[in-house]
C-alpha positions as CSV (number, residue, x, y, z in Angstrom):
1,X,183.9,119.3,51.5
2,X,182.7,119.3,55.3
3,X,185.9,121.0,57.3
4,X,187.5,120.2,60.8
5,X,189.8,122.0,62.8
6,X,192.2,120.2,65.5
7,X,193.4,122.4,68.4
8,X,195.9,120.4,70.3
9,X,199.7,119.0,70.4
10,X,201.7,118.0,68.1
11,X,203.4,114.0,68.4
12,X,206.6,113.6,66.6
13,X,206.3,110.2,66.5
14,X,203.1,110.4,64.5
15,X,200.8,108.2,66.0
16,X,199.0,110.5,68.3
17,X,197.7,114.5,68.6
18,X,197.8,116.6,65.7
19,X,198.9,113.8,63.2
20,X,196.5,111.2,64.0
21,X,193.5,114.1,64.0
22,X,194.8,115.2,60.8
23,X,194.8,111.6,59.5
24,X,191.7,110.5,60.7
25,X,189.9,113.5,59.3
26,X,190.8,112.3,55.8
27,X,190.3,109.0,56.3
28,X,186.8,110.1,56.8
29,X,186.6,112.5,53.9
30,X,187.1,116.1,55.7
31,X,189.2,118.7,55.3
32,X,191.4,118.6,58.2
33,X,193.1,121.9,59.7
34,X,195.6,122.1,62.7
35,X,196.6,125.0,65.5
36,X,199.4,123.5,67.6
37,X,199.4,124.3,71.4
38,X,202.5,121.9,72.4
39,X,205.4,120.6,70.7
40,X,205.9,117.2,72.1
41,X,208.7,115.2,72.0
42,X,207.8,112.1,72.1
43,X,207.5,108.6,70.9
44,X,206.2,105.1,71.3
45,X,207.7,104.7,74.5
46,X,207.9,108.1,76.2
47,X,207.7,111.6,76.2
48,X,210.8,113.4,76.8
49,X,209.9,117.2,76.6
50,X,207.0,119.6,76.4
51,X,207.2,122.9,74.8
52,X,204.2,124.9,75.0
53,X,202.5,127.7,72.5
54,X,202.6,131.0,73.6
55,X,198.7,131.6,74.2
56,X,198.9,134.9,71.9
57,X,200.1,132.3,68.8
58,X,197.7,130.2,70.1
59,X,195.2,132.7,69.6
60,X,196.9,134.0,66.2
61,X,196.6,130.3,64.7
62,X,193.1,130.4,65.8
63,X,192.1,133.9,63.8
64,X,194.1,132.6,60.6
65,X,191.4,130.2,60.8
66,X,188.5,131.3,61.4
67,X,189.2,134.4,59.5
68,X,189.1,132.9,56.1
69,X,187.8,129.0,56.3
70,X,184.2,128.2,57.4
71,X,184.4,125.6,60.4
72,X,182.0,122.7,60.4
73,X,183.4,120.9,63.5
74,X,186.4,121.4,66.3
75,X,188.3,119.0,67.9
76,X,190.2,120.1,70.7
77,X,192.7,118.0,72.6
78,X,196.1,118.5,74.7
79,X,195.8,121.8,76.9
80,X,198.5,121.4,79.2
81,X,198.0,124.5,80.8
82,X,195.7,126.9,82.0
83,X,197.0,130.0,80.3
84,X,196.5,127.7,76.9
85,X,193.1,126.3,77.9
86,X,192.0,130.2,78.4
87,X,193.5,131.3,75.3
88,X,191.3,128.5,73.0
89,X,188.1,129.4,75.5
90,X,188.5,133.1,74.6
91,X,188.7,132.0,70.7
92,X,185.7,129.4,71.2
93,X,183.3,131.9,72.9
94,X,184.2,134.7,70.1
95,X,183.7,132.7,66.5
96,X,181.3,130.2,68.6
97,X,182.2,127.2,66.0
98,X,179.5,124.0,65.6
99,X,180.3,120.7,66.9
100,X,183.2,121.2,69.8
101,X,184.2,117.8,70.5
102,X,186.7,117.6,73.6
103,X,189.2,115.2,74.3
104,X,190.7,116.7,77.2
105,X,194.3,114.9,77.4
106,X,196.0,114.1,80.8
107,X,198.5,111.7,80.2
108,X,200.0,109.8,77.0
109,X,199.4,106.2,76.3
110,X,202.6,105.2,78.3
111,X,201.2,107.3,81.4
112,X,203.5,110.3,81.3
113,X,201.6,113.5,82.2
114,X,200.3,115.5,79.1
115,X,198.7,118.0,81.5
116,X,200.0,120.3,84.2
117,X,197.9,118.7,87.4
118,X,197.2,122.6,88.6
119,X,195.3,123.1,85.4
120,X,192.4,120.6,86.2
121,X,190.0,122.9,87.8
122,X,190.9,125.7,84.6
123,X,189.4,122.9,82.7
124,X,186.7,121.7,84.6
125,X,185.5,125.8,84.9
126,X,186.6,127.1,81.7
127,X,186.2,124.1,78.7
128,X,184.1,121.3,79.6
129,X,180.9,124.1,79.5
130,X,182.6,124.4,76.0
131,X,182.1,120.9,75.1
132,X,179.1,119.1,72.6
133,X,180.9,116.2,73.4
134,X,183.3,115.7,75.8
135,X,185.3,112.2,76.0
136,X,187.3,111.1,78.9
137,X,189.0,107.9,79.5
138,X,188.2,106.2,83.0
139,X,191.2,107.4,84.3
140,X,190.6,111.4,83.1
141,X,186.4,110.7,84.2
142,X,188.0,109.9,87.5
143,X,190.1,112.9,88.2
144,X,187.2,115.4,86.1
145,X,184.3,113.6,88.8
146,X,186.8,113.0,91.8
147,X,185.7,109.6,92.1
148,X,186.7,105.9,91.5
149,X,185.4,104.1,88.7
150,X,185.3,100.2,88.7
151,X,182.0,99.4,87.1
152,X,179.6,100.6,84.3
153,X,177.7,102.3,86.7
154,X,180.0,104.4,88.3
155,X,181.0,105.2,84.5
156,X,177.3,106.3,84.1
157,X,177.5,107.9,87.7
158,X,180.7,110.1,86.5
159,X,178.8,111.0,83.5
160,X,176.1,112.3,85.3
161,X,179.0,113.9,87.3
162,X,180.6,115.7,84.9
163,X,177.7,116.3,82.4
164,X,177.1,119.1,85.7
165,X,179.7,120.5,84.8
166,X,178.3,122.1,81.7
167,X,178.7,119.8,78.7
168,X,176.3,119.1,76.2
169,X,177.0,115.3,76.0
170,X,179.7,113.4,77.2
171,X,181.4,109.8,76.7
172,X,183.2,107.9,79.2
173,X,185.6,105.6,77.5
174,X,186.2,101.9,78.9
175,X,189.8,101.3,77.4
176,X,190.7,101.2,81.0
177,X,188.2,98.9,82.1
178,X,188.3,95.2,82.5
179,X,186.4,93.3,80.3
180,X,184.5,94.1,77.3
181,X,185.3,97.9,75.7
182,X,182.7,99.5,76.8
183,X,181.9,103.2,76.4
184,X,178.8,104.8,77.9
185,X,177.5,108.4,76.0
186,X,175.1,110.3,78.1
187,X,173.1,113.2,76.7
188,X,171.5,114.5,79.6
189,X,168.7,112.7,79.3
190,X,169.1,109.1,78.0
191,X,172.4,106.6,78.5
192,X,173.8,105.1,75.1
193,X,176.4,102.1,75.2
194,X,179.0,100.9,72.8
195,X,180.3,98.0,73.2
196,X,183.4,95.9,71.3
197,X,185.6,93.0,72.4
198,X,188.5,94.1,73.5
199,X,191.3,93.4,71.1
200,X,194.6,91.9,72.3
201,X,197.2,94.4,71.6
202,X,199.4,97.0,73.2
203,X,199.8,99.1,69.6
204,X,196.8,101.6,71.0
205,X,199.1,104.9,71.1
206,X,196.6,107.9,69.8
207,X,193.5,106.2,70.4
208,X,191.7,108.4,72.2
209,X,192.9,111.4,69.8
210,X,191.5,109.4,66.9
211,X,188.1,108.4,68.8
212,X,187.3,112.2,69.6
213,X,188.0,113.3,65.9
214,X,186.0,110.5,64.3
215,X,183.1,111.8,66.3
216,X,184.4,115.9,65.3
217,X,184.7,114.5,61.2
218,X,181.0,112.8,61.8
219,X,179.2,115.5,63.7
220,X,181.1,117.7,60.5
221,X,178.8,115.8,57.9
222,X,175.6,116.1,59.8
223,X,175.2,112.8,62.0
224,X,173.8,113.1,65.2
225,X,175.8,112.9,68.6
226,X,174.7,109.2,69.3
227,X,175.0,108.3,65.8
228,X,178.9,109.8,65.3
229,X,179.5,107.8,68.6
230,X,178.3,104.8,67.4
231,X,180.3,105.0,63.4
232,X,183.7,106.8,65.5
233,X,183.4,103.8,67.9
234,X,183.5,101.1,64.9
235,X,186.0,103.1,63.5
236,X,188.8,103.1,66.0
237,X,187.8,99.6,66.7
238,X,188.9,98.9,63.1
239,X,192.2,100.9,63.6
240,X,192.9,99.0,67.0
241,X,192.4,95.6,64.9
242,X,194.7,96.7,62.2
243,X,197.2,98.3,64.9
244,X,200.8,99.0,63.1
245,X,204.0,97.4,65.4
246,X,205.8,100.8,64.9
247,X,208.2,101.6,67.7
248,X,209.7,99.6,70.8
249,X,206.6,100.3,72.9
250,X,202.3,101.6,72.3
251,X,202.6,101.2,68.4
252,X,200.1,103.4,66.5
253,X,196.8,102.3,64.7
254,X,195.9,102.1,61.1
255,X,194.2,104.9,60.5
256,X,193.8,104.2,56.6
257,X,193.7,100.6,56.6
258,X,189.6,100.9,55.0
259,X,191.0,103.2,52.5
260,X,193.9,100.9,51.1
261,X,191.8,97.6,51.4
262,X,188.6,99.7,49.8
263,X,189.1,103.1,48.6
264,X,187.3,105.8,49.7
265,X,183.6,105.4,51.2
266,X,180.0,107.3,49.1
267,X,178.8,107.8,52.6
């Protein structure tokens, strides 16, 4: 069995961060693994409190890791700050894993800030070079770029941007966009786009934590970076269709709806 480790925060409420990695990595058949940063508080509706890791424990959970269990992919989400984002650099660069995706969280699905804004240039200079695949939202691609996005070209003009910066691949995600969900991958040398309707529902809390560790769980099992875009974008589509009205505001997806409708897949 192909193993994943998710480095990021952990959502009380379930839907998002460390539970919906975790969930999503068995819903595609891989052994999942966790080192929390945060402890948020939070739910549906808001988040009340942050409480950050200490960036030695951050670096202790790391060891107990690698130490023992072979890594086949890493997803890495909420660094709120730049002492944490230095600590998980410093681990990165020493056991040098396979397959880093980065999902590098700013703010939760309600809009509350997930990330210190002083820490913004520690991740531009410190993670993104860290990154296979690196996948910002429109909002995130705007800060990382320092530009506006509107259309499908300025998403392919961030990418360009950001790719700069040191990452092996990068996808810009259009949940922010109007229209059509579109999300653009660019690989340094060619653009790849993944398009969906977009589905009428405000239950999409932990999307983008979901999205980034579909791609970690597929890049784990030996698909390539355009192909684990394409099967992690049809699967959060699926988990956005089957969207759970949990909670008095963004309600979580399904993550396991495939698995109780079908059992598990022989991919």
């Amino acid at each position: 069995m192909k193993k994943v480790l998710s480095i990021a925060g952990s959502d009380c409420s379930g839907g998002a961060g460390i539970q919906a990695d975790l969930k999503t990595f068995s819903a595609h058949g891989v052994f999942g693994m966790s080192v929390i940063v945060s402890v948020v508080a939070e739910n549906t509706s808001r988040v009340i409190d942050i409480q950050d890791i200490t960036p030695d424990m951050i670096e202790k959970q790391i060891d107990a890791v690698f130490e023992d269990i072979e890594v086949d992919a890493v997803k890495i989400g909420m660094l709120s700050t730049p002492e944490c984002m230095k600590a998980v650099a410093k681990k990165l660069l020493q056991y040098k894993p396979q397959n880093v995706v980065i999902d590098p969280v700013m703010y939760a699905k309600n809009g509350c800030p997930l990330m210190n804004p002083t820490a913004v240039s520690t991740l531009i200079d410190t993670v993104i070079p860290l990154a296979d695949v690196l996948t910002p939202n429109i909002p995130e691609a705007e800060k990382i770029a320092d530009m506006q996005i509107s259309t499908v070209s300025d998403m392919e003009a961030a990418a360009r941007k950001i790719y700069a910066m040191g990452c092996k691949a990068i996808v810009v995600k259009g949940g922010h966009h109007i229209g059509n969900a579109v999300d653009v991958l660019f690989d340094g040398e060619n653009f790849y786009h993944f398009e969906t309707s977009r589905i009428d529902t405000k239950n999409t809390h932990g999307t983008g934590c979901t999205f980034s560790s579909a791609i970690a769980s597929q890049l784990a099992k030996g698909k390539s970076v355009p192909l684990a875009v394409e099967s992690a974008k049809a699967y959060v589509t699926m988990a956005i269709e089957h969207s759970l009205a949990i909670g008095k505001g963004c309600g979580p997806t399904h993550h396991f709806y495939e698995l109780y409708q079908h059992g598990l897949s022989k991919e």
